[in-house]
Each structure stands twice: as structure tokens, then as C-alpha cells.
C-alpha positions as CSV (number, residue, x, y, z in Angstrom):
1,X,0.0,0.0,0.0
2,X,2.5,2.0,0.9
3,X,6.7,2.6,0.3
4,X,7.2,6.5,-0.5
5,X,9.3,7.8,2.3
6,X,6.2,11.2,1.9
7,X,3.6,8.3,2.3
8,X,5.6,6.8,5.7
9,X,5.4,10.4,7.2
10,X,1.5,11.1,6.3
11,X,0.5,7.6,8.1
12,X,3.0,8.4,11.2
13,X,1.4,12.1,11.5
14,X,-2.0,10.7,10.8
15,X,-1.3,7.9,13.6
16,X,-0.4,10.2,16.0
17,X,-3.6,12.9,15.5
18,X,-5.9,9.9,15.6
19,X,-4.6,8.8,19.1
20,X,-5.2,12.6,20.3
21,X,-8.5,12.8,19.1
22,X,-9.5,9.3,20.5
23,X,-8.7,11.1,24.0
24,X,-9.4,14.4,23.5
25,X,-12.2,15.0,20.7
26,X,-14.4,11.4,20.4
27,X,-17.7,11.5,21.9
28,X,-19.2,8.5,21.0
29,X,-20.1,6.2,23.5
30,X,-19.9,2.8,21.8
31,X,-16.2,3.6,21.1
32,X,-14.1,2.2,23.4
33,X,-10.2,1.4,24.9
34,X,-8.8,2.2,21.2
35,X,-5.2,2.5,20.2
36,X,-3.7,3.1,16.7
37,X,-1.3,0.6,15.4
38,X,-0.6,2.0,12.6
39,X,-1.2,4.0,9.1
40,X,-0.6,2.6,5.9
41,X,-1.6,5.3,3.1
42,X,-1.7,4.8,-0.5
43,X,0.9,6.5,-3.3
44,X,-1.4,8.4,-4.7
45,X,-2.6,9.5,-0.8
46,X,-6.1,9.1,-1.6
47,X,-6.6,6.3,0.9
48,X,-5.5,5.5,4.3
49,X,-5.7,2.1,5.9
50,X,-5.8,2.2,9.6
51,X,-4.6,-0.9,11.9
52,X,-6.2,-0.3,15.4
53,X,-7.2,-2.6,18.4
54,X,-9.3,-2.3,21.3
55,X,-9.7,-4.1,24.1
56,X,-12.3,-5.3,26.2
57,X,-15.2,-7.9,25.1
58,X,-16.4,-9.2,21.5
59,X,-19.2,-6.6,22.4
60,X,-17.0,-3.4,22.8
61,X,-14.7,-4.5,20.1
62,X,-17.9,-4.8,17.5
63,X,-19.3,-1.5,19.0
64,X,-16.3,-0.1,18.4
65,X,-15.8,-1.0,14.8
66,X,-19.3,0.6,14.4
67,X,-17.8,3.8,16.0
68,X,-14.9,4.3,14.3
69,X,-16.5,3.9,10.6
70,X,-19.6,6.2,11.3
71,X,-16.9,8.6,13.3
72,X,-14.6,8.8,9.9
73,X,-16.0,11.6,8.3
74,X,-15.0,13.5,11.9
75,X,-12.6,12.1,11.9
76,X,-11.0,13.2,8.6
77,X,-12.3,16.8,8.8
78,X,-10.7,17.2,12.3
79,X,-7.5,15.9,10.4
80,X,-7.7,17.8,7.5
81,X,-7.9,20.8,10.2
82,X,-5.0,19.7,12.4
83,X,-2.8,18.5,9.6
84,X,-3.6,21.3,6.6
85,X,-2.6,18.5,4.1
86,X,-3.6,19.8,0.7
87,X,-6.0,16.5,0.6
88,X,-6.6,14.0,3.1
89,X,-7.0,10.1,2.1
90,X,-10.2,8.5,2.9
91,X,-9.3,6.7,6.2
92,X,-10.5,3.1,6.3
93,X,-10.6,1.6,9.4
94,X,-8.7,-2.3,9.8
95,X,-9.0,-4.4,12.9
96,X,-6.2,-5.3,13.9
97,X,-5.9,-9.1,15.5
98,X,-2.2,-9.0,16.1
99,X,-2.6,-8.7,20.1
100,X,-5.2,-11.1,20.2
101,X,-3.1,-13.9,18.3
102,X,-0.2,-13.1,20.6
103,X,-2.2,-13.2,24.1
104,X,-3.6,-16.7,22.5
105,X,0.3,-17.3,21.7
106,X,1.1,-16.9,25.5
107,X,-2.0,-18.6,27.0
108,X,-1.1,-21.4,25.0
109,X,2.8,-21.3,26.3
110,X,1.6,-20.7,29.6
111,X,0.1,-24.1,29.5
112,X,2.9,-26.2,28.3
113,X,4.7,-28.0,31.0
114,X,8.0,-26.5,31.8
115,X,9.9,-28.5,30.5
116,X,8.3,-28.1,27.0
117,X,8.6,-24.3,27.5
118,X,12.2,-24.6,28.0
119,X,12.6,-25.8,24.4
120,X,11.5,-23.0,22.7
């Protein structure tokens, strides 16, 4: 999706303003413990693909999803604001499953006898 050095920058920037407005500026209730893994943007800059995770239950994580897409156009005004990028991609949210698989990794470790964990 991305590889331009400009395109690195824009998804660290954007990155960074999301995770301020998800403390200061997000009102909706159904969004909940969020953090921003990261921002992959296009070449052309027209979209941005955004890795996030929440935690809590299957509930807060699907009320979340819901959140965060109808929040978006906020979103990418308040961005467009804080930024003053001549245009700003389409963000597209993307949850990301990378902390669950590695909690699932460790439960599972956690488990094996000692001896097995020494091993690895």
C-alpha cells in the first residue's frame, strides 16, 4: 500500500492525531479502549488504511468497529484541520488481530509443561 518515504510520514502524523483525538475529541459512547497501530496510506494519498485494536469484550470491540467507521468523516475533517494537508486520504478503518493472536500465543505457552517451554 505503501513505500514512499512522503507516504511513511503522512501515516506516522495521521497515527499520532488519531490517538489525540480518540482522548481528546471522540464522543461517541460505543467507542471504546482504542489504540492506533498503525497508518498505511496509498501512493497516490487518496486512501489510508488504519490498523487499530481495542480491548475489552467481543461486544465493545464490534461496538467499536461501528464507532470508528460512522466517526470517519470526523474524523477526517478534524484531520484535515490539524494537519492542513492539501488532501486528506479516505481513512479506512482495519481491525487489527495482532494482540489477540499473541495473548492466544502466551495462554497457549503458559500451558505447556515446563519442560516443553524450555525448548523453545
Amino acid at each position: 500500500m505503501s513505500g514512499s518515504p512522503r507516504a511513511l510520514q503522512i501515516g506516522e502524523l495521521i497515527r499520532r492525531e488519531l490517538a489525540k483525538l480518540s482522548v481528546e475529541g471522540l464522543k461517541d459512547p460505543r467507542i471504546g479502549f482504542v489504540t492506533f497501530s498503525g497508518v498505511k496510506v496509498s501512493r497516490d494519498m487518496s486512501v489510508a488504511m488504519v490498523n487499530f485494536t481495542v480491548l475489552g469484550s467481543d461486544k465493545q470491540v464490534r461496538d467499536s468497529v461501528i464507532g470508528l467507521q460512522q466517526s470517519g468523516g470526523w474524523l477526517r475533517r478534524e484531520l484535515s484541520r490539524r494537519l492542513r494537508l492539501r488532501h486528506m486520504p479516505e481513512l479506512r478503518f482495519v481491525l487489527d488481530h495482532n494482540l489477540e493472536n499473541s495473548m492466544h500465543i502466551n495462554e497457549l505457552l503458559a500451558g505447556l509443561p515446563e519442560e516443553d517451554r524450555k525448548e523453545l
